[in-house]
C-alpha angles and dihedrals in degrees: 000000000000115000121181095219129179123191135217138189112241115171137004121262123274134174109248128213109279111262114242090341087312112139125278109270115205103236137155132189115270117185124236120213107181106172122217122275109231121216107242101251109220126181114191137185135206109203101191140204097233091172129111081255094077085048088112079047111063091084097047082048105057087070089069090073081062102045098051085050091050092048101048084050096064099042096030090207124175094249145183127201135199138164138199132172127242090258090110102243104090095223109165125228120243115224114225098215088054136072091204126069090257141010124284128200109178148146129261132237076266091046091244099134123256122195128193103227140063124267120347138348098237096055092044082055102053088052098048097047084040092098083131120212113273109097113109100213146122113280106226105163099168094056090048090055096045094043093048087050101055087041088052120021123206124240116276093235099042125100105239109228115182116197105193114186127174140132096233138053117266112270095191121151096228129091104260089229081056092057093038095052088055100048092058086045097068094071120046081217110061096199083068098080118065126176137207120191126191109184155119111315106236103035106143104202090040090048098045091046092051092053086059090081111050117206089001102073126067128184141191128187112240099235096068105014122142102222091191085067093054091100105042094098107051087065076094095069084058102087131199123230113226151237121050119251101246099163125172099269118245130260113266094228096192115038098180095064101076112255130029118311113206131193105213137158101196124159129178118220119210122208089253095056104258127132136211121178121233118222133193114285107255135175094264093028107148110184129025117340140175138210149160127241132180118259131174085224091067106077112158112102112264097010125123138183112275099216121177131214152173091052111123096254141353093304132087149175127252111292113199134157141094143298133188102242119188122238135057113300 
């Protein structure tokens, strides 16, 4: 896990009384500040061909609830999801199973995740892309887009992702630069949108609007796509926070019991107030726990990899508190 972690001397050192008749150690505290680690927030949006021409496609498409599940699986973000047709007026689709205009699978104040929506997530998907194929309409796919977005913006810390699927080329009245322009527009970092396109090959203003956004953009045509890849691009909205936690390691307090002994005093907060201590990760540990491992990354003398665990995912509050540590301050 990668904790951003900053160190602090706490006390002077001191020698402490020798452990089980072991001899005395010179050690002092030293204070641990591991900041939370804050889920990737990603709203994405499925803009979908809804016309008799994606008729051949509602197989191949029943493949995309999957996908989105799998997906979030793997990356556990704190996602939103919405969905309009290609009929140009961005009108968002309401899920049934849902009381928002989207679906929402988040994280509470304790990091255990909280959706917005009844039963599970495969089943809310495949309602909500189940628009079916019978509209005769234009397939405008880029106005759609553009209109849903101004009707719902997005959040101001979430990576934007726009799946775009239909069976025909966009027949938008816009210039695609104008779209384009508008699109990038929506985040002050640019790197924040991504697109992925599954449509006809070749479609000339999909294709033209989706060259607008260099490494950032990924399309299939829909005759051979592979639906289970239209997310693959937007794991790079998912950043990831820097730095590697490499702390002084703890003194081992007890030398006789096998395996390191700490003497530590760490709490988590949590945004509402609260409080829960972290103990030391043991064989029959339940709750929030901490260790040390080795790690080559690690290459100050005396330094190991913080790792956290016993929280529900990869996220977790603020951990902060103090540990004896051996050696002069």
């Amino acid at each position: 896990m990668r904790l951003a972690l900053s160190l602090s001397l706490l006390a002077l050192g001191c020698t402490d009384d020798p452990p089980r008749g072991g001899p005395a150690i010179d050690s002092h505290v030293e204070s641990y500040d591991v900041v939370a680690s804050v889920p990737y927030q990603l709203d994405l949006l499925i803009v979908l061909d809804h016309t008799t021409a994606m008729a051949s496609y509602q197989t191949a498409l029943g493949a995309l609830p999957g996908a989105i599940v799998t997906f979030l699986t793997d990356n556990e973000p704190d996602v939103r999801i919405a969905l309009t047709t290609v009929d140009g007026t961005g009108a968002v689709r309401q899920p049934s199973a849902a009381s928002d205009a989207y679906l929402a699978l988040g994280y509470d104040v304790h990091y255990q995740r909280s959706a917005n929506y009844a039963g599970a997530l495969s089943d809310a998907l495949a309602q909500l892309i189940g628009v079916g194929a019978t509209a005769s309409v234009t397939s405008q796919p880029l106005a759609s887009a553009s209109a849903a977005l101004d009707a719902h913006p997005m959040r101001a810390r979430a990576g934007l992702g726009v799946i775009t699927i239909t069976a025909t080329d966009d027949g938008s009245s816009g210039t695609i630069v104008d779209y384009a322009t508008e699109m990038k527009a929506r985040k002050t970092d640019p790197t924040q949108v991504a697109l992925s396109g599954i449509y006809p090959d070749p479609a000339t203003r999909l294709d033209s609007f989706h060259d607008q956004f260099p490494s950032r953009a990924s399309t299939q045509d829909i005759a051979t796509a592979d639906f289970t890849n239209a997310l693959e691009l937007f794991s790079g909205l998912l950043k990831i926070p820097l730095g590697y936690a490499c702390p002084v390691e703890p003194a081992d307090v007890d030398a006789e019991t096998p395996g390191p002994q700490y003497d530590c005093d760490l709490n988590a907060y949590y945004d509402d107030g609260t409080s829960e201590a972290v103990r030391q990760c043991k064989a029959d540990s339940t709750g929030p726990c901490f260790r040390f491992e080795a790690d080559p990354i690690c290459m100050l003398p005396g330094t190991a990899h913080f790792a956290l665990d016993g929280f529900p995912g990869r996220w977790h509050p603020g951990v902060r508190g103090q540990c004896v540590v051996t050696g002069q301050n």
